[in-house]
MILUMMAR-34267 format. One line per 3 residues: number of its first residue (from 1); their letters; for each residue x, y, z of C-alpha. Coordinates in nm, 2 decimals. Example, Ala and Ser with C-alpha at 12.3 -4.5 7.8 and 13.67 -1.06 7.14 Angstrom:
# MILUMMAR-34267
1> AS> 1.23/-0.45/0.78 | 1.37/-0.11/0.71
# end
This chain:
# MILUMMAR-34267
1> XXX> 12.17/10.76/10.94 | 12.32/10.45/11.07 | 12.48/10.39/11.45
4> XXX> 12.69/10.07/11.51 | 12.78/9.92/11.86 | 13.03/9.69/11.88
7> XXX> 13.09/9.43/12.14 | 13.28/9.14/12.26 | 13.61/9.27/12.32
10> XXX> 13.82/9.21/12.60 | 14.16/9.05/12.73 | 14.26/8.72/12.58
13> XXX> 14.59/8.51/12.60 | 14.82/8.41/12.28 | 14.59/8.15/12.12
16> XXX> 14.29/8.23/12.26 | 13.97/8.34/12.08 | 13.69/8.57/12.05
19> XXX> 13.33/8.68/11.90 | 13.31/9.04/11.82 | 12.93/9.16/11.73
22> XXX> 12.87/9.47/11.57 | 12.48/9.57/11.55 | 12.39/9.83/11.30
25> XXX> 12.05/10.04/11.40 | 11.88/10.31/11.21 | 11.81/10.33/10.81
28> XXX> 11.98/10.02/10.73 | 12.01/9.87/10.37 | 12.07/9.49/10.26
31> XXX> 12.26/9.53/9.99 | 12.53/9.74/10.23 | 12.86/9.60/10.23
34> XXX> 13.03/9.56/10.65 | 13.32/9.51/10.77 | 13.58/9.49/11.04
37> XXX> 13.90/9.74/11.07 | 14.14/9.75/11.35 | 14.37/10.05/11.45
40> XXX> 14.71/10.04/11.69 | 14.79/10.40/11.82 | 14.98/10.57/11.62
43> XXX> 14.91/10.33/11.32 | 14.72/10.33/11.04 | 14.38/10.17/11.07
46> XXX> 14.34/9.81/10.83 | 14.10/9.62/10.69 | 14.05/9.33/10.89
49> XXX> 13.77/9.15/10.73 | 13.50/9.24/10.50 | 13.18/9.07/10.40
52> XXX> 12.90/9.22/10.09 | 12.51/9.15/10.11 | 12.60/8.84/9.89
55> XXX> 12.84/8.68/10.13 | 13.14/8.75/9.97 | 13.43/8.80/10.21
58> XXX> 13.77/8.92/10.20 | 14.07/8.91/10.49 | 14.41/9.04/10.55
61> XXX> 14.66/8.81/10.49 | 14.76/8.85/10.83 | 14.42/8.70/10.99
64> XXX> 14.37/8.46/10.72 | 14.23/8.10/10.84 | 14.21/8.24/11.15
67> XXX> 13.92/8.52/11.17 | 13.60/8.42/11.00 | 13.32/8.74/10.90
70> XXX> 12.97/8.65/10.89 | 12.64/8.85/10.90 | 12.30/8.79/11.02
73> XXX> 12.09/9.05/10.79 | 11.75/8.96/10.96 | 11.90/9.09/11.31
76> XXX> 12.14/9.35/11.10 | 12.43/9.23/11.27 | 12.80/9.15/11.19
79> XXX> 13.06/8.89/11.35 | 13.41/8.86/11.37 | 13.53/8.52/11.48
82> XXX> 13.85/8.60/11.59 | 14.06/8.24/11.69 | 14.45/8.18/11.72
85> XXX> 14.48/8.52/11.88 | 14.85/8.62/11.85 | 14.98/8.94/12.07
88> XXX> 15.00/9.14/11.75 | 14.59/9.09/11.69 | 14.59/9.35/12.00
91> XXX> 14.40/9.67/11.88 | 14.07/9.89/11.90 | 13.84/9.67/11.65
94> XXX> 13.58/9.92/11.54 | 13.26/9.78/11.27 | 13.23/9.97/10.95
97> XXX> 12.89/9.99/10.73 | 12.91/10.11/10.35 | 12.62/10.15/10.10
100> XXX> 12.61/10.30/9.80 | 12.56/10.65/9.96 | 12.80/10.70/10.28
103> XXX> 12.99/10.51/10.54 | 12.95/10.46/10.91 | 13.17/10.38/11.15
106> XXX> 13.13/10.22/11.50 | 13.32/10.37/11.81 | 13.55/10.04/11.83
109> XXX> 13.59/9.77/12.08 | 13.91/9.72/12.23 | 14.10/9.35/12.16
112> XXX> 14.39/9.32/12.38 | 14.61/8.93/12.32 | 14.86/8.88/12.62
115> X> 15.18/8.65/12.53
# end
């Protein structure tokens, strides 16, 4: 069982930036694979950013060059830098953990970007 908390979301103008956290708790494997989603009401949710045990990361074309993933394994934690907010960015961020038996979900942190 794994529980992710996310944090580090707020209200931001256009151009703005932010650091979301997301610290995973409970049995938690190295070799997982974490990443960021973000969901609008009444949208689907989308992969934001992901990152593997190996550092390998991968972004929508949307945030690209302007959201950067990292992890810190030693303190099981993941990061979105989120910078060049745009009003469009604005939606419940939630942290997602994946290893090679199930997938976890945090509860979301909301990201709102004011024009």
């Amino acid at each position: 069982q794994v529980q992710l908390v996310e944090s580090g979301g707020g209200l931001v103008q256009a151009g703005g930036s932010l650091r979301l956290s997301c610290a995973a708790s409970g049995r938690i494997f190295s070799f997982a694979t974490m990443a960021w989603y973000r969901q609008v009401p009444g949208e689907q949710r989308e992969l934001v950013a992901l990152i593997t045990s190996a550092g390998t990361t991968n972004y929508a074309d949307s945030v690209k060059g302007r959201f950067t993933i990292s992890r810190d394994n030693a303190k099981n934690t993941v990061f979105l830098q989120m910078n060049s907010l745009k009003p469009e960015d604005t939606a419940v961020y939630s942290c997602y953990y994946s290893d090679y038996g199930d997938r976890y979900w945090g509860k979301g942190t909301l990201v709102t970007v004011s024009s």
